[in-house]
C-alpha positions as CSV (number, residue, x, y, z in Angstrom):
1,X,35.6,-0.3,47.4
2,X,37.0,-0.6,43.8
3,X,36.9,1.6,40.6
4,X,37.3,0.6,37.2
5,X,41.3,2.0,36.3
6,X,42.0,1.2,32.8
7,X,42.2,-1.1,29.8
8,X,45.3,-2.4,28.4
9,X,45.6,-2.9,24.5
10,X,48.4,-4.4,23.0
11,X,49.8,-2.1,20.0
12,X,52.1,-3.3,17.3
13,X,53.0,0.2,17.2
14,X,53.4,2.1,20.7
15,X,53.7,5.8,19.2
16,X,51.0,5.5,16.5
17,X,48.4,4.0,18.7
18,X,49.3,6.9,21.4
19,X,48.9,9.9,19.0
20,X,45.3,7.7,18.1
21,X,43.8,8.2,20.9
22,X,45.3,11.6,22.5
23,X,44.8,13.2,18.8
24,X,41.2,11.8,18.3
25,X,40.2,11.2,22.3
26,X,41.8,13.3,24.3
27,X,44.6,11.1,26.1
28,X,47.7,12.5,27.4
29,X,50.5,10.5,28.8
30,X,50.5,9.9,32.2
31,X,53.2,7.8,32.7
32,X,55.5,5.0,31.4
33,X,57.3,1.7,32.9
34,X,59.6,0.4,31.6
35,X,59.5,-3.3,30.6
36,X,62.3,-5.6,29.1
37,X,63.9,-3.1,26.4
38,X,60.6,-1.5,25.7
39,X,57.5,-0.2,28.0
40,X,54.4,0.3,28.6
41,X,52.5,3.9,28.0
42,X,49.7,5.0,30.5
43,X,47.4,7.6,28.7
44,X,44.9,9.3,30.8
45,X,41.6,11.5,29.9
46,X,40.3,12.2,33.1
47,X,39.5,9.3,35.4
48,X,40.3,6.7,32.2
49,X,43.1,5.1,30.8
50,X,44.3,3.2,28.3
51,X,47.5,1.0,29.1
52,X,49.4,0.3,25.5
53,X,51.8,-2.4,25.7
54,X,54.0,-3.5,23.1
55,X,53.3,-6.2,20.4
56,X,54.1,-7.8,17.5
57,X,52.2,-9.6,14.4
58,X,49.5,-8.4,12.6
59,X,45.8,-7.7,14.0
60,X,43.6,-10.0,12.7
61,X,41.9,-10.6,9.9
62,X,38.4,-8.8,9.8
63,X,36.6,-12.5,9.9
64,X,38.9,-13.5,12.8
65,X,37.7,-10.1,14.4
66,X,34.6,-10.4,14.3
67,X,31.2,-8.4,14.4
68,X,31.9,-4.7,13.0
69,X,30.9,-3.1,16.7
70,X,33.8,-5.6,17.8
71,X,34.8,-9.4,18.7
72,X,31.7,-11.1,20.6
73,X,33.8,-14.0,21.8
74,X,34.1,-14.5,25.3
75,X,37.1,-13.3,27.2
76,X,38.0,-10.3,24.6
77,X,37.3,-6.7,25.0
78,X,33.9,-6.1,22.1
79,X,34.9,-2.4,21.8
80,X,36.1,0.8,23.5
81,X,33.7,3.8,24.0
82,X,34.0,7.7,23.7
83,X,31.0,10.2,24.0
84,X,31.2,13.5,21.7
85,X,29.3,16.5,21.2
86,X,28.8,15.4,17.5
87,X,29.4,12.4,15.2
88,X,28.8,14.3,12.3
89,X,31.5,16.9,13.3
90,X,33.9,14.3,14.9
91,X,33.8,11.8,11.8
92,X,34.4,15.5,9.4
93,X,37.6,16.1,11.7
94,X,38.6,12.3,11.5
95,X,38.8,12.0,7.8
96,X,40.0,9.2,6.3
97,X,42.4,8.5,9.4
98,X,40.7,5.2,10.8
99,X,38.1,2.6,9.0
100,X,34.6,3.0,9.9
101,X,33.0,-0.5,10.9
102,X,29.5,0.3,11.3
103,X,27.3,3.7,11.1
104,X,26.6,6.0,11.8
105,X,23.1,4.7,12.9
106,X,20.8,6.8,14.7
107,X,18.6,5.3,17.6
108,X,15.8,8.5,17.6
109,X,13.6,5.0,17.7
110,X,14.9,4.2,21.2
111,X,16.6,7.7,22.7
112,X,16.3,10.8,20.3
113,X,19.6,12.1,19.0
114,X,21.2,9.1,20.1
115,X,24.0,8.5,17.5
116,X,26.9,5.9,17.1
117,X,29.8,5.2,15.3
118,X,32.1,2.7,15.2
119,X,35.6,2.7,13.6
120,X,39.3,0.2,14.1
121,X,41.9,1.5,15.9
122,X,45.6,1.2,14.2
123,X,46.0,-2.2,16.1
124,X,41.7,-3.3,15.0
125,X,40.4,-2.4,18.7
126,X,37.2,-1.3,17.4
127,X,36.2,2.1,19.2
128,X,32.8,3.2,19.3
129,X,31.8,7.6,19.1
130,X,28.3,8.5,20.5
131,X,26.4,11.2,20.9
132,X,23.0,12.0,22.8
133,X,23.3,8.8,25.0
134,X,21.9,9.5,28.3
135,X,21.2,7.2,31.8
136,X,17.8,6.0,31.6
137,X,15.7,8.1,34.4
138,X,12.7,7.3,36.4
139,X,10.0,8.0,33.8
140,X,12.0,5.9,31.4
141,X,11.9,3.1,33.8
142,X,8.1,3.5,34.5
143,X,7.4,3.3,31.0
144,X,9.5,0.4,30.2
145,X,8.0,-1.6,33.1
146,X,4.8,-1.3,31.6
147,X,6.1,-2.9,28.4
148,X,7.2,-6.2,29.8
């Protein structure tokens, strides 16, 4: 049996993208290995991590990323996720310390109090913030089945 471990983003800046995401998403570091005459950083937030490896050059342009909830080419990682208790309050605490992409947009239409943001990391990794998102249960199912 397997379990998803981690995903591994490559940071032109090491230290900023690591106080990113334990500032902002709770991270810590769990470990580090070195590589060459750098390394890599583990962060952990529970059972998640992020693996930042070192490298250089820009991030690319926002036409060469893509959509503004991430890249939609094959073979590249879309976006990152995060659940909060609020968008509203997490956005008020964020300031002005990442660009916001897309959103907020609510989805009452499809799950009430479903919410989403989505911002760029310091490397453009576009991470997305929700709120109210919740596993579709059996009566959800049942109705949906009926709409097909």
């Amino acid at each position: 049996m397997t379990r998803w471990h981690h995903v591994g983003l490559n940071c032109r800046d090491q230290r900023r993208t690591e106080e990113f995401y334990t500032r902002w998403f709770g991270f810590r570091r769990a470990r580090t290995v070195p590589v060459g005459e750098g390394e890599i950083v583990f962060l952990r937030n529970g059972d998640a991590y992020l693996e930042l490896f070192p490298a250089g050059g820009e991030p690319g342009e926002p036409g060469e990323v893509g959509r503004a909830d991430g890249p939609g080419r094959p073979g590249t990682v879309r976006h990152l996720a995060f659940r909060t208790e609020s968008v509203a309050d997490f956005l008020a605490a964020l300031g002005d310390a990442a660009e916001i992409t897309l959103g907020p947009l609510d989805f009452d239409d499809l799950l009430p109090s479903w919410r989403t943001v989505w911002l760029r990391d310091p490397d453009g990794t576009v991470v997305e913030v929700s709120q109210g998102f919740q596993d579709q249960g059996p009566q959800d199912q049942e109705r949906d089945s009926t709409h097909v």
